[in-house]
N, C-alpha and C positions, 0 to 999 in steps of 0.2 A: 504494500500500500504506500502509495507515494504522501510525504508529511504535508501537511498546511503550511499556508503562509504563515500562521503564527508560530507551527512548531520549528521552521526556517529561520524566524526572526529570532526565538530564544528556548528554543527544546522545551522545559518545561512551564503550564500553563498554570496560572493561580486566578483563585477564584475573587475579586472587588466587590461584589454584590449577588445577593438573591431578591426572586420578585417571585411575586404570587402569578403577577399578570405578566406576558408575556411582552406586552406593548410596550412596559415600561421600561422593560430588557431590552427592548431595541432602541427605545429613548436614549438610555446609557451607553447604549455599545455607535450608536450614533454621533453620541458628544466627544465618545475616546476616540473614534477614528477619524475626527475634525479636526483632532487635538496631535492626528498623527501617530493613536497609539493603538495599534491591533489590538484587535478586541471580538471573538464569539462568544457566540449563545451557545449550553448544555442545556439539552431536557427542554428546549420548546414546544417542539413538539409532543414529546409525552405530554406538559402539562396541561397545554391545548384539549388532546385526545382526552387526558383523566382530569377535565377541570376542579373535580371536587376534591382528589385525592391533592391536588397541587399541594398543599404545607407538609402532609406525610411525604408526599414525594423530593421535599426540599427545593422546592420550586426551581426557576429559571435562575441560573448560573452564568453569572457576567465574567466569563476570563480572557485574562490577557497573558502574556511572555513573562515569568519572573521576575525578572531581570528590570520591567517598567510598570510594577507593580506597586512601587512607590509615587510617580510619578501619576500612573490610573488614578491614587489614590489623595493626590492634590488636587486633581480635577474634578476628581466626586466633591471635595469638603469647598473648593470653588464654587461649585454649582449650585452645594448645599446651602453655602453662605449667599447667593439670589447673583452673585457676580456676569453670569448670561443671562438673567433676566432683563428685558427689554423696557425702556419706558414707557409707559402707558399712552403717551404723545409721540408715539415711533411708529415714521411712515416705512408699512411691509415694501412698498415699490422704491423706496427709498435703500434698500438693502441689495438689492440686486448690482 
């Protein structure tokens, strides 16, 4: 089996976050790959298929490279702290 992109960039893969919801796994792994830093989803589609079991199953797994797992992990307490939050008087056609 030929490796991923991610396991090319840093062999082993560490986990930054879990989500119940799927969507919100692709929200994140969206922001890290903006930010330049590889990033998949584990287990969305299982979660997807067994929605209810999602928390026993450990839901949706945000990993990236080891190696910029510190770095994933400045970008989440960024995001967290509202620092990509847009201002409420910010024109969407104005971004392009």
């Amino acid at each position: 089996m030929a490796p991923t992109s991610l396991q090319r960039d840093g062999g082993d893969l560490k986990t930054v976050a879990r989500f119940d919801d799927p969507t919100e796994a692709q929200l994140l792994q969206g922001l890290l790959q903006s930010e330049g830093i590889p990033a998949s989803l584990a287990d969305a589609h299982l979660v997807q298929a067994y929605r209810l079991l999602s928390s026993a199953l450990g839901g949706v797994r945000v990993q990236v490279p080891a190696h910029r797992f510190d770095e994933a992990m400045q970008v989440i307490a960024a995001f967290e702290a509202g620092d990509y939050a847009l201002d409420e008087d910010s024109d969407p056609e104005a971004l392009d």
